[in-house]
N, C-alpha and C positions, 0 to 999 in steps of 0.2 A: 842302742843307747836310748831310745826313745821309749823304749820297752819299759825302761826303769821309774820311769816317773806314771805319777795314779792319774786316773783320768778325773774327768770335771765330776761324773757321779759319784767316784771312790772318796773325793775331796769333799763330797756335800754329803756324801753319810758320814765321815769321820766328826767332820764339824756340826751335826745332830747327833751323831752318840755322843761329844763331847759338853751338848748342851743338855746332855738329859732328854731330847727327845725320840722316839721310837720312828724306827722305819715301819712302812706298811707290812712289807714284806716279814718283820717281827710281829706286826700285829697279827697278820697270819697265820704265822707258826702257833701264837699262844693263842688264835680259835681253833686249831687242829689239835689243841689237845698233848701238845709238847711245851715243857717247863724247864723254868733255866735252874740250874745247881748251881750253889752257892758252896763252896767249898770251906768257906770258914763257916758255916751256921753247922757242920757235921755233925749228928746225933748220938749214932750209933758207931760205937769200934767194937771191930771185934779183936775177942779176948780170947788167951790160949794163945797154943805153942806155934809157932810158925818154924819147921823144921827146914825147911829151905833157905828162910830168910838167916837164920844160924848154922848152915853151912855154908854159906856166902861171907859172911861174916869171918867162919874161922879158916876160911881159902883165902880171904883177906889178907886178912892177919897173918898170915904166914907168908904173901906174896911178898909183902911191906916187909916183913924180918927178912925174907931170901934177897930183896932190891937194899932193901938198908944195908946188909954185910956187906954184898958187893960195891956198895958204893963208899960205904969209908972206914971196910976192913978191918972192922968191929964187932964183936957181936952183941946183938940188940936184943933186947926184953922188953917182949908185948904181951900183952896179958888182953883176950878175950871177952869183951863185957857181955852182960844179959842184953837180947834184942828188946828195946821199949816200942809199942804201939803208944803213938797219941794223935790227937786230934792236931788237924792239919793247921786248925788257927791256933792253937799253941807252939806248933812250929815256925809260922809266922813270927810269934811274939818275941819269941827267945832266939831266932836268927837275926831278927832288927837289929838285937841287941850286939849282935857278932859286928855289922857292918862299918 
């Protein structure tokens, strides 16, 4: 039980990340020459067919039609879309909007 709660360090770095200030131990890291990725600043996508990503897709889609019939002995029409690549902070954007 005791296991479960953070110790006095883990509490005093969470409350310097939380103030914006840096551990040593990160200042470190960033004179070694390692950099942090920011995943909504993403530049570059790449473009083209992703054949894996649309057979996942259309294995899906047919799981979901095979699980939907049996479950209310029906039959159901799905229709397959184009797989979209976008940037991860556009996914961000427009998932907010789901929530």
């Amino acid at each position: 039980m005791a296991e479960d709660f953070l110790s006095q360090d883990e509490v005093d770095a969470l409350l310097r990340s939380a103030n914006g200030e840096q551990d040593e131990e990160n200042q470190e890291e960033n004179e070694s020459g390692v950099r942090t990725y920011n995943l909504a600043t993403q530049e570059r996508i790449v473009r083209g067919r992703m054949p894996t990503y649309e057979i996942i897709n259309e294995r899906f889609a047919r799981q979901l039609r095979i699980g939907l019939f049996n479950f209310i002995r029906r039959t159901v029409d799905i229709a397959v879309g184009p797989v979209k690549v976008i940037k991860f902070s556009e996914f961000i954007c427009t998932s907010s909007d789901l929530i």
